[in-house]
C-alpha positions in Angstrom: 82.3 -4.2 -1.3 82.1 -4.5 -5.0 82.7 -8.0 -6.6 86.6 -8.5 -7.6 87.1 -8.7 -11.2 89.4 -11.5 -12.4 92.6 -10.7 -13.7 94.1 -11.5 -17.2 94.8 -15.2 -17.8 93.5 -16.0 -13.7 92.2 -19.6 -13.5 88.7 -20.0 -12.6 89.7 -21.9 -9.8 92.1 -18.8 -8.6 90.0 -16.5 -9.5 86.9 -17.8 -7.2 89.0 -18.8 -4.6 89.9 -15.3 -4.4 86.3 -14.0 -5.0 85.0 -16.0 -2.3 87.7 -15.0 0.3 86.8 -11.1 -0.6 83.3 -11.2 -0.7 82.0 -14.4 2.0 81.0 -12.0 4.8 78.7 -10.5 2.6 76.5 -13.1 2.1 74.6 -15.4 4.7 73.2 -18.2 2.5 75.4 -21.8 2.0 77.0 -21.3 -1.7 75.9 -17.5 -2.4 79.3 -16.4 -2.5 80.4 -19.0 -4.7 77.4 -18.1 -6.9 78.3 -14.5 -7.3 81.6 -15.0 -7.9 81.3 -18.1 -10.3 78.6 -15.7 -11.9 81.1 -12.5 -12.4 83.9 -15.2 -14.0 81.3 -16.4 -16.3 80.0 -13.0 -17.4 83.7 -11.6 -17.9 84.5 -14.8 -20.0 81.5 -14.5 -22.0 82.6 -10.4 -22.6 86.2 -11.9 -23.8 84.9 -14.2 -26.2 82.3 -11.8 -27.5 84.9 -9.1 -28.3 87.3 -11.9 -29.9 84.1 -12.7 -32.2 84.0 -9.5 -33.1 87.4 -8.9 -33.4 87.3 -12.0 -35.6 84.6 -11.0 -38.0 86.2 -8.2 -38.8 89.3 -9.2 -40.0 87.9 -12.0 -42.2 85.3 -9.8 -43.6 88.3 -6.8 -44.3 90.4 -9.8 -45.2 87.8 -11.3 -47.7 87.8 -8.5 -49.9 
């Protein structure tokens, strides 16, 4: 099963909860779960905040002209 995404504006705390409740019987190790799913909020975070950068430095360098 592939790893949920979280949805717009979820709480990490929602969002891993959920995660874990998809994914758990996929993994046998203590903490795995939780590792893959705090690891796929992280990585979507990271993408959002990227793209805002982005986003940013566009509009201050067409905005500086």
């Amino acid at each position: 099963m592939p790893i949920p995404k979280p949805d717009s504006g979820e709480t990490e705390e929602k969002y891993i909860s959920r995660c874990i409740s998809d994914v758990i019987g996929e993994y046998d190790a203590d903490g795995q779960a939780y590792a893959v799913c705090k690891g796929e909020f992280d990585k979507e975070k990271m993408t959002a905040q990227k793209l805002f950068v982005e986003e940013l430095k566009k509009y201050i360098k067409y905005n500086s002209r």
